[in-house]
VMD Tcl script that builds the backbone (N, CA, C; Angstrom):
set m [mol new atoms 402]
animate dup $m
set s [atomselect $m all]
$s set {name element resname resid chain x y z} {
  {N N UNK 1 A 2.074 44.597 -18.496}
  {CA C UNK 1 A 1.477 44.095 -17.277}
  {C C UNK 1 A 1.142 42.608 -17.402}
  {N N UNK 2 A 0.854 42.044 -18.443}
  {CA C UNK 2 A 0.115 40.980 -18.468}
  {C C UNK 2 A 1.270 39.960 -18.472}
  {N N UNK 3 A 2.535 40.353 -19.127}
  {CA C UNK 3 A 3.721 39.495 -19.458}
  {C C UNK 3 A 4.563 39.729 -17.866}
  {N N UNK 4 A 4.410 40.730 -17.067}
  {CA C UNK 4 A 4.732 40.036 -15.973}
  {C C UNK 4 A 4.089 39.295 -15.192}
  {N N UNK 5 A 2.944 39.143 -15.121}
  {CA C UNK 5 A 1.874 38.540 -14.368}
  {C C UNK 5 A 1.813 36.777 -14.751}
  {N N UNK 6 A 2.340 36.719 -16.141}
  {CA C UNK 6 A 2.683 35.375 -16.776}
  {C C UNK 6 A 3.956 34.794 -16.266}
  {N N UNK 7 A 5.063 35.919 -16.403}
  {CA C UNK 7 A 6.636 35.387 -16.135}
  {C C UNK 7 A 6.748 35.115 -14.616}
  {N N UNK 8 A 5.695 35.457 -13.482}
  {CA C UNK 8 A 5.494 35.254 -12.350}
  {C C UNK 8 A 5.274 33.853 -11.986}
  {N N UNK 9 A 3.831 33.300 -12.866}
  {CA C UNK 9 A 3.393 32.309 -12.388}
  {C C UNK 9 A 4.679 31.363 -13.036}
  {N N UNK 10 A 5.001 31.375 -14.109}
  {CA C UNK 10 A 5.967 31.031 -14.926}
  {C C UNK 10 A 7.242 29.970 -14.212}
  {N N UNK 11 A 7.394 31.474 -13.813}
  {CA C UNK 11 A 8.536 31.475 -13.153}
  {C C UNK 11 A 8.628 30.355 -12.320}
  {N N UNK 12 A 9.750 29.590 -11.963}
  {CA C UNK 12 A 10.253 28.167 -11.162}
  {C C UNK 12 A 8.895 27.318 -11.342}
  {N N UNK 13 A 8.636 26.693 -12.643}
  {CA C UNK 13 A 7.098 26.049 -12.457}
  {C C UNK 13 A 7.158 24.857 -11.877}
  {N N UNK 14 A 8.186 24.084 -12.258}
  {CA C UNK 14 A 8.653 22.787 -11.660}
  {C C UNK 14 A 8.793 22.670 -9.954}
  {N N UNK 15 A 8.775 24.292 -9.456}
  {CA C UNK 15 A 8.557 24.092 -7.927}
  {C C UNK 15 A 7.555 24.474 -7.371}
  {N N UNK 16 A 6.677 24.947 -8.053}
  {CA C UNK 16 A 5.165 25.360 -7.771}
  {C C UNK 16 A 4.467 23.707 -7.630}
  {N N UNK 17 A 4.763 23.382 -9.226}
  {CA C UNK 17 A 4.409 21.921 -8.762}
  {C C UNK 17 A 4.494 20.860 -7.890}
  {N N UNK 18 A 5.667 21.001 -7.438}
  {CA C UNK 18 A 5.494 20.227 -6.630}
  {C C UNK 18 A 5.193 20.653 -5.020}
  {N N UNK 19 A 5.459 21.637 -4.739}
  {CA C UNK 19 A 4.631 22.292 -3.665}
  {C C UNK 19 A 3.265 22.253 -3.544}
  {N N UNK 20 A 2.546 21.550 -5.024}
  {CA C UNK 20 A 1.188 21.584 -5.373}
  {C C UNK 20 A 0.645 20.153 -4.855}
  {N N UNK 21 A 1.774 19.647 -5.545}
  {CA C UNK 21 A 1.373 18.168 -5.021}
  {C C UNK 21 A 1.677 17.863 -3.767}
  {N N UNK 22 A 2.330 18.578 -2.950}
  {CA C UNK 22 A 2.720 17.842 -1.361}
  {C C UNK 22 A 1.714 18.516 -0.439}
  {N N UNK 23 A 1.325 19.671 -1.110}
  {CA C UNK 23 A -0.202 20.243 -0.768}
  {C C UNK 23 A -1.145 19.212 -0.439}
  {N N UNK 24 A -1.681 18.548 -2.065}
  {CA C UNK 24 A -2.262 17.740 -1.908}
  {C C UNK 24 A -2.481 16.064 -0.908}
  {N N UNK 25 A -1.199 16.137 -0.695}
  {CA C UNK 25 A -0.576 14.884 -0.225}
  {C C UNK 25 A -0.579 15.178 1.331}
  {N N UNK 26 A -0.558 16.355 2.042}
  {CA C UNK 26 A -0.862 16.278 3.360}
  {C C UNK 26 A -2.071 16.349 3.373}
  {N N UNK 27 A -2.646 17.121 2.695}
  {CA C UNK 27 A -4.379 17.506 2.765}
  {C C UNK 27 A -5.039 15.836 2.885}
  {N N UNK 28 A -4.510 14.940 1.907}
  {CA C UNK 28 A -5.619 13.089 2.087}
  {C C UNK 28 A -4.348 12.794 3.431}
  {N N UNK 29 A -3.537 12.802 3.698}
  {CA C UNK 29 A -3.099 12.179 5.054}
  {C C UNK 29 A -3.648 12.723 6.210}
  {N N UNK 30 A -3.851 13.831 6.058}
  {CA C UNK 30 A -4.674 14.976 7.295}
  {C C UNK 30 A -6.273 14.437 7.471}
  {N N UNK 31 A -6.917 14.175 6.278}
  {CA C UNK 31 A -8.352 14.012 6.054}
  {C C UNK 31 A -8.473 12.400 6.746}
  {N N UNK 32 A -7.429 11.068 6.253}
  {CA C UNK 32 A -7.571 9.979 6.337}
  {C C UNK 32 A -6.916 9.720 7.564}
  {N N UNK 33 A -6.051 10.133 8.100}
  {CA C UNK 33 A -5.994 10.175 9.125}
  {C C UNK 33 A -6.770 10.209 10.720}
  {N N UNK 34 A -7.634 11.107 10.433}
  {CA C UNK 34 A -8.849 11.900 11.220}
  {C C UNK 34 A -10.046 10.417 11.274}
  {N N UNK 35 A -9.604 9.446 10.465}
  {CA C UNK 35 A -10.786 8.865 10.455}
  {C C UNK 35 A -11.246 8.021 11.627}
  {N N UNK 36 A -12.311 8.239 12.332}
  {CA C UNK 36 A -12.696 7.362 13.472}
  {C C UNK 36 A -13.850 5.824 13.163}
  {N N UNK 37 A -13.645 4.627 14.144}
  {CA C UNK 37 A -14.100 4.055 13.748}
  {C C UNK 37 A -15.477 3.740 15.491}
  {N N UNK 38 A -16.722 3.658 15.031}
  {CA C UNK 38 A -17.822 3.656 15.931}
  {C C UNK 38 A -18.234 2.060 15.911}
  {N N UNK 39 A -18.565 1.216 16.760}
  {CA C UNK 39 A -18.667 -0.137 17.114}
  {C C UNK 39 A -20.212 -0.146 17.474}
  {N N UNK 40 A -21.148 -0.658 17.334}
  {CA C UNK 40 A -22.603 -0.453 17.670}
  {C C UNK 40 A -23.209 -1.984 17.773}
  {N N UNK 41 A -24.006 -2.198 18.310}
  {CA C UNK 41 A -24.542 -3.308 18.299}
  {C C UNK 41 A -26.256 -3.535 17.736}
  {N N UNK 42 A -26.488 -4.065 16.800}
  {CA C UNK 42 A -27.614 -4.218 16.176}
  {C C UNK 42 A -28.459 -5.469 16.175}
  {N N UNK 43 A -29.976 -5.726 16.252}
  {CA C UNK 43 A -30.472 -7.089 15.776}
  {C C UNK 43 A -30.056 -7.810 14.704}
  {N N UNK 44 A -29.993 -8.473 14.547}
  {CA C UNK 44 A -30.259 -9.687 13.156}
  {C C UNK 44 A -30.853 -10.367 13.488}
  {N N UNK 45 A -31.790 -10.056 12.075}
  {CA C UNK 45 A -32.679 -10.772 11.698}
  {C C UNK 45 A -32.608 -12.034 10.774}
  {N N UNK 46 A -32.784 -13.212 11.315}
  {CA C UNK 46 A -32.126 -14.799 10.963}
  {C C UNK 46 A -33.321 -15.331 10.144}
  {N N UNK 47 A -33.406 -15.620 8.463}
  {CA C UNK 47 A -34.324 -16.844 8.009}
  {C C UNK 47 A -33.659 -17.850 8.447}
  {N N UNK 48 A -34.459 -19.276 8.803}
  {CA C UNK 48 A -33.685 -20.102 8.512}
  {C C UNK 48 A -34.418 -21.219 7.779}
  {N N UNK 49 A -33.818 -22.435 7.599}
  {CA C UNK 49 A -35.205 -23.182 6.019}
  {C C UNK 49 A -36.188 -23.879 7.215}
  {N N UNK 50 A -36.581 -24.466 6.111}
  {CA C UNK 50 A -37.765 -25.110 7.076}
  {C C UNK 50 A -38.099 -26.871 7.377}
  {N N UNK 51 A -37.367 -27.290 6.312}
  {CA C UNK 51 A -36.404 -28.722 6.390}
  {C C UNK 51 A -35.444 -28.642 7.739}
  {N N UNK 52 A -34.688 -27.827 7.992}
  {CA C UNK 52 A -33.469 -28.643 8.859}
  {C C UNK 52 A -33.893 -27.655 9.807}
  {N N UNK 53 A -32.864 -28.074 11.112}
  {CA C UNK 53 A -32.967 -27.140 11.956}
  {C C UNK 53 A -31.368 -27.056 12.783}
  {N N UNK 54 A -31.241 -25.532 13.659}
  {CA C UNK 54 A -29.974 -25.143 13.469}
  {C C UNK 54 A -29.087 -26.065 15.247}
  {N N UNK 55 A -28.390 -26.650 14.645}
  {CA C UNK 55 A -27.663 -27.009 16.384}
  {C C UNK 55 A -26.645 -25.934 16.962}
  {N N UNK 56 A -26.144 -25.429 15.920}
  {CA C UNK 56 A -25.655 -24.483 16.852}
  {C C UNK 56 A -26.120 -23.037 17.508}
  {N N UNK 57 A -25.360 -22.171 18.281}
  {CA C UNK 57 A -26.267 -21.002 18.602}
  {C C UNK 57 A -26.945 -20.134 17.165}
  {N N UNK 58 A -27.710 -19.403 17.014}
  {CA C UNK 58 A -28.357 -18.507 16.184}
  {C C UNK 58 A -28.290 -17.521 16.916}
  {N N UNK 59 A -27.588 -16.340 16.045}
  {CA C UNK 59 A -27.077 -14.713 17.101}
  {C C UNK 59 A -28.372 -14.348 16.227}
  {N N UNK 60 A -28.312 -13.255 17.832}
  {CA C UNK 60 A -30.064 -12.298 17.633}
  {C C UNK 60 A -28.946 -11.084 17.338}
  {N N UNK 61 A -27.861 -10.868 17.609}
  {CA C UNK 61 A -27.501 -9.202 17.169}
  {C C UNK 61 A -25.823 -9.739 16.436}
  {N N UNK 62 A -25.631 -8.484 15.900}
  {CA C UNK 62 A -24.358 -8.503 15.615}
  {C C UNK 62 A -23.438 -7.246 15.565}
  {N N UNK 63 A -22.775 -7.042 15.370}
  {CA C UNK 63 A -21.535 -5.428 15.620}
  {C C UNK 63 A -21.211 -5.390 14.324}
  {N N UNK 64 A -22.200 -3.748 13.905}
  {CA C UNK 64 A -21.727 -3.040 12.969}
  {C C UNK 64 A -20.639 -2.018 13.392}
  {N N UNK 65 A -19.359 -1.795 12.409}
  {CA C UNK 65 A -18.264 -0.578 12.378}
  {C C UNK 65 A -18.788 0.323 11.459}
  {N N UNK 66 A -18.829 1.515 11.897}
  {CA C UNK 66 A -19.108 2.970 11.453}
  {C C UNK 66 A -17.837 3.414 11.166}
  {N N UNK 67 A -17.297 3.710 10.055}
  {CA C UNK 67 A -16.243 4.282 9.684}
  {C C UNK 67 A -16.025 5.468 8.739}
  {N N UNK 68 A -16.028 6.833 9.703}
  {CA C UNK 68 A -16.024 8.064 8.874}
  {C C UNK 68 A -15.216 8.926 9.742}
  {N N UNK 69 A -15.668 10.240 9.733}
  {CA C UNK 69 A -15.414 11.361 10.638}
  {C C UNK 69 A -15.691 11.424 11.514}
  {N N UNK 70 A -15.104 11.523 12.860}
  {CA C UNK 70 A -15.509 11.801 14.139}
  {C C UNK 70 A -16.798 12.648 14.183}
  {N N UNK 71 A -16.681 13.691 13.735}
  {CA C UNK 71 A -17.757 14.437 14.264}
  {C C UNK 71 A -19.229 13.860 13.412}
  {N N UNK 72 A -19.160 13.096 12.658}
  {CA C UNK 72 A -20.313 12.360 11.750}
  {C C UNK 72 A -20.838 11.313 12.474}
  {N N UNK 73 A -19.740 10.075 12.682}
  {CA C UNK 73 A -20.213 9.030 12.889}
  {C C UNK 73 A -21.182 8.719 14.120}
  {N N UNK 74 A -20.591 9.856 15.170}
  {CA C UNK 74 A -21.776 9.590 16.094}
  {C C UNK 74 A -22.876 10.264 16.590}
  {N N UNK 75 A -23.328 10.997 15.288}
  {CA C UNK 75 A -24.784 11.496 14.441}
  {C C UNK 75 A -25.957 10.540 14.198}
  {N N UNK 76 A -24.714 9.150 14.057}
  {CA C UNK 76 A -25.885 8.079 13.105}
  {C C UNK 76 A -26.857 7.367 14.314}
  {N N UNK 77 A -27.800 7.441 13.709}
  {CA C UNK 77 A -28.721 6.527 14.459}
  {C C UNK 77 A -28.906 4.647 14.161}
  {N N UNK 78 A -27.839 4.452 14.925}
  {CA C UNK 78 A -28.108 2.454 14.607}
  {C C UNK 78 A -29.007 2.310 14.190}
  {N N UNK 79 A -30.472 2.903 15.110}
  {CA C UNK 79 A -31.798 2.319 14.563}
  {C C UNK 79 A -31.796 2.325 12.931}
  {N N UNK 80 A -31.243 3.192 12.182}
  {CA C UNK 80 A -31.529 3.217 11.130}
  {C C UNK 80 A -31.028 2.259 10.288}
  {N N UNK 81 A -30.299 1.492 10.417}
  {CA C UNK 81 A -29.578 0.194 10.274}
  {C C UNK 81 A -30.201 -0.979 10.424}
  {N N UNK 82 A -30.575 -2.033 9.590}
  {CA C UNK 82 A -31.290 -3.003 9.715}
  {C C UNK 82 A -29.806 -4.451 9.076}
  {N N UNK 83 A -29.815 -5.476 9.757}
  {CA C UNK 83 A -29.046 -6.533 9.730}
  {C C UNK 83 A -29.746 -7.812 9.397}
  {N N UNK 84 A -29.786 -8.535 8.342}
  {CA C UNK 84 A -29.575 -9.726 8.129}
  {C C UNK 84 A -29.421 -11.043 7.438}
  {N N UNK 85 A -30.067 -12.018 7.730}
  {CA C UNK 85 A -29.126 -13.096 7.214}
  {C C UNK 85 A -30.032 -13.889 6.425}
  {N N UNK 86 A -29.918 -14.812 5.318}
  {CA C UNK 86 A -30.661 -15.684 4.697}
  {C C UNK 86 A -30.322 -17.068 4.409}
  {N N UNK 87 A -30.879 -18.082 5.438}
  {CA C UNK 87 A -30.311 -18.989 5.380}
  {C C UNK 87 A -31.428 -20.247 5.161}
  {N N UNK 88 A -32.087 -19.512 4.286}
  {CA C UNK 88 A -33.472 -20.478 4.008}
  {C C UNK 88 A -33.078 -21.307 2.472}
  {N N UNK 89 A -31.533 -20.824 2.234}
  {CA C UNK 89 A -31.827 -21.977 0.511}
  {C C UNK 89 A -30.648 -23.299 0.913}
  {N N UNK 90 A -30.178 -23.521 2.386}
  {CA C UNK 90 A -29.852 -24.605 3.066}
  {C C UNK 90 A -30.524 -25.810 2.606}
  {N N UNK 91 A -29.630 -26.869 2.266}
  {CA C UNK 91 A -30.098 -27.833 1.691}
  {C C UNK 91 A -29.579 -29.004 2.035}
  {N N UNK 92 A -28.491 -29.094 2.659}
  {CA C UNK 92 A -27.519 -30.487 3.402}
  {C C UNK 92 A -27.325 -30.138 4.768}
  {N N UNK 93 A -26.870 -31.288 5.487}
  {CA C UNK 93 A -26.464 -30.981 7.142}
  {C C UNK 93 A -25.701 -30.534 6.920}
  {N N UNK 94 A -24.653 -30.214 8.148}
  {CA C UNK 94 A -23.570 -29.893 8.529}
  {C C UNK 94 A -23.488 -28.104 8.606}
  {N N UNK 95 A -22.121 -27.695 8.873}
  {CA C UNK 95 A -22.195 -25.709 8.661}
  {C C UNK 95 A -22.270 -25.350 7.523}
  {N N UNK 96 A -23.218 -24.455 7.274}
  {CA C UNK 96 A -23.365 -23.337 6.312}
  {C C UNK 96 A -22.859 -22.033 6.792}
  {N N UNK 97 A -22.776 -21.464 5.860}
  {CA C UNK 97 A -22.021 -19.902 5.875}
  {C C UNK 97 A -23.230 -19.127 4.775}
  {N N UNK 98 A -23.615 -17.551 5.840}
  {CA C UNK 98 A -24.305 -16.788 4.523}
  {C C UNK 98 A -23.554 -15.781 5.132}
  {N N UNK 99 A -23.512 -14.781 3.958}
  {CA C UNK 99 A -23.250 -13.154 4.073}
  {C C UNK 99 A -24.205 -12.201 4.870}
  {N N UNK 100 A -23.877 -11.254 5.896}
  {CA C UNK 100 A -24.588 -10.843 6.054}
  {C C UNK 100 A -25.119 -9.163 5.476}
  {N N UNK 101 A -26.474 -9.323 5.450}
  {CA C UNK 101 A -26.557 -8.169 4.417}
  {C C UNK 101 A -27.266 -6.719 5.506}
  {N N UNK 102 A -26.519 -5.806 4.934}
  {CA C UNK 102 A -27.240 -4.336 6.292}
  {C C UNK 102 A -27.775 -3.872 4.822}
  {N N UNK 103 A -28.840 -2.967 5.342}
  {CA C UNK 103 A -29.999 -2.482 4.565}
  {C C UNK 103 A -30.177 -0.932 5.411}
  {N N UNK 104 A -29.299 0.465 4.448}
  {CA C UNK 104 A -29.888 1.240 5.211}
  {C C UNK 104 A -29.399 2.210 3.719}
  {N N UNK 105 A -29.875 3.535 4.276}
  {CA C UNK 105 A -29.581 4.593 3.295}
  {C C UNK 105 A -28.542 5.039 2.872}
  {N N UNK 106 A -27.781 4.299 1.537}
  {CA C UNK 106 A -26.387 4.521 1.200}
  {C C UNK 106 A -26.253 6.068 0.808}
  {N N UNK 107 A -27.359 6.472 0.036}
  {CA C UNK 107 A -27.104 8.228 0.170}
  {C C UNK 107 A -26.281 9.155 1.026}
  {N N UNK 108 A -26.883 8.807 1.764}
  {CA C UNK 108 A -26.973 9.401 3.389}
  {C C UNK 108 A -25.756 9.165 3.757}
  {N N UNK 109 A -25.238 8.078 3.721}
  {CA C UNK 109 A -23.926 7.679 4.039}
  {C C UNK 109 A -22.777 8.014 3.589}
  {N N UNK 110 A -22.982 8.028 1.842}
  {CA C UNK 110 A -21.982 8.373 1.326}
  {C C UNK 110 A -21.699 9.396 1.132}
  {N N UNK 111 A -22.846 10.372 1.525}
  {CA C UNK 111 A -22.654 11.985 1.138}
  {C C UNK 111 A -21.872 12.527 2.404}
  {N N UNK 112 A -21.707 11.819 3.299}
  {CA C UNK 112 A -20.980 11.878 4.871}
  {C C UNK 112 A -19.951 11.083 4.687}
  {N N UNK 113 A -19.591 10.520 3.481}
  {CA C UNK 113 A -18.170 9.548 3.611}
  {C C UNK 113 A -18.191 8.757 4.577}
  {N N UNK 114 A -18.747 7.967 5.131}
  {CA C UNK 114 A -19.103 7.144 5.671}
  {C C UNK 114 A -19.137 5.280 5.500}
  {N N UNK 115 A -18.479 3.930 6.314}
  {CA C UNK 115 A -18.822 3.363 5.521}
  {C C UNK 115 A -19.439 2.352 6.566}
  {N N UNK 116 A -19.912 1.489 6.545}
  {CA C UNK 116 A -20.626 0.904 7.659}
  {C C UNK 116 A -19.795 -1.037 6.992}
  {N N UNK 117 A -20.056 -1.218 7.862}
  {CA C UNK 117 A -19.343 -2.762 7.859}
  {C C UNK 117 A -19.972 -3.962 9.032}
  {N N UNK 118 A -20.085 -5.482 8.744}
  {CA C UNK 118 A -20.096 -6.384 9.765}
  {C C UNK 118 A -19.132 -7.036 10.391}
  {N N UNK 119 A -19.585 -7.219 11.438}
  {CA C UNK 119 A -17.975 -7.835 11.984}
  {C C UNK 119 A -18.568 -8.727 12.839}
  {N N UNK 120 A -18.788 -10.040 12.636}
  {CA C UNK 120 A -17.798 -10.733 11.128}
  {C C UNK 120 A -18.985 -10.276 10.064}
  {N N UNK 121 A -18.304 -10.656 8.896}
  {CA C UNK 121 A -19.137 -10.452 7.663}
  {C C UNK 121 A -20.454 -11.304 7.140}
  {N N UNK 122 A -19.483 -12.641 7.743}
  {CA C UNK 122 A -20.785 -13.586 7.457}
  {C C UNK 122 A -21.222 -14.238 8.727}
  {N N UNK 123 A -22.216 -15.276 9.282}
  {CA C UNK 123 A -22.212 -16.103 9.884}
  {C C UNK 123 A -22.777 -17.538 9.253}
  {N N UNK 124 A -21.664 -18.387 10.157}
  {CA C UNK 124 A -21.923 -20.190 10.119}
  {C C UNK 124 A -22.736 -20.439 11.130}
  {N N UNK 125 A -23.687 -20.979 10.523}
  {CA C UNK 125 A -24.830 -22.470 11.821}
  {C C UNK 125 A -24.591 -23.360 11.352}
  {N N UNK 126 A -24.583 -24.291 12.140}
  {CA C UNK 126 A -24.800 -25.849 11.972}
  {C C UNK 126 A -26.004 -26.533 12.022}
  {N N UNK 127 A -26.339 -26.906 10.709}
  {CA C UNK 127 A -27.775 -27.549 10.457}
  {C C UNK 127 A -28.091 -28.903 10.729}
  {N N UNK 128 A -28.924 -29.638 10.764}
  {CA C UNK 128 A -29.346 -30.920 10.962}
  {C C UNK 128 A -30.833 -30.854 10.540}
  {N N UNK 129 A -31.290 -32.600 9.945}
  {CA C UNK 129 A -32.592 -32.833 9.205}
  {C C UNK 129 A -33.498 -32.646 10.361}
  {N N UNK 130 A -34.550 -31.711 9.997}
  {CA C UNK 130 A -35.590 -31.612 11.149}
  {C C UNK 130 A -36.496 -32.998 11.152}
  {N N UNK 131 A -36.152 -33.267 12.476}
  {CA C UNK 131 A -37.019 -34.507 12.918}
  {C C UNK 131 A -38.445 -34.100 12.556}
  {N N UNK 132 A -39.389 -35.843 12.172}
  {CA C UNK 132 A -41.086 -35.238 12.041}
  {C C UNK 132 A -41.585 -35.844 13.158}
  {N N UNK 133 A -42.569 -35.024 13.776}
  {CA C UNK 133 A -43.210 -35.524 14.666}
  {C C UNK 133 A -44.368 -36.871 14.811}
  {N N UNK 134 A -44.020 -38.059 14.552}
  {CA C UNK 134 A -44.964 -38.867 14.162}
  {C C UNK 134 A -45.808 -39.332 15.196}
}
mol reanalyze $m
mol bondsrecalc $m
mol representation Tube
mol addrep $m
């Protein structure tokens, strides 16, 4: 009994395998496929230094992408998402560029495959020496 139960699996192994692997191979095209992407709009929150000051606009929000599973992504609560920027170690005129940083529960996220993103990633202002009031 046991030696047929072996000569079974045995048997054509080179096509088990690969039936194993194309298994696998629709299963991540099926999964990655499925993936939806959610567009949200959030505050940012802007330092800026205290020497210069900014001439160009300063955005109060910016558009985070939610990128997971349909049926996940629009579970999430934006609120829980916090956005922003640090642009207080500015030290010359002209544009600066900072990264912008989101601050929320990567746990949470990643246990939902989930990935959250800015768009754009960073933002540029244009600085100038703050006049003194004499």
């Amino acid at each position: 009994m046991k030696n047929n139960t072996l000569q079974v699996i045995l048997d054509h192994w080179q096509v088990k395998i690969v039936c194993l692997l194309m298994a696998f191979c629709v299963y991540f095209l099926v999964s990655f496929s499925s993936t939806e992407n959610r567009m949200v709009e959030i505050p940012l929150s802007v330092n800026l230094p205290t020497d210069y000051v900014a001439e160009s606009l300063v955005p109060s929000s910016i558009t985070v992408k939610i990128t997971g599973s349909e049926n996940i992504i629009y579970l999430i609560d934006p609120a829980l998402i916090t956005a922003s920027v640090d642009f207080s170690g500015v030290n010359t005129t002209g544009i600066s560029r900072e990264a912008v940083i989101l601050d929320y529960d990567e746990k949470v996220f990643r246990k939902g495959n989930v990935s959250v993103f800015t768009v754009p990633s960073d933002i540029r202002i244009s600085f100038k020496v703050k006049e003194s009031n004499e």
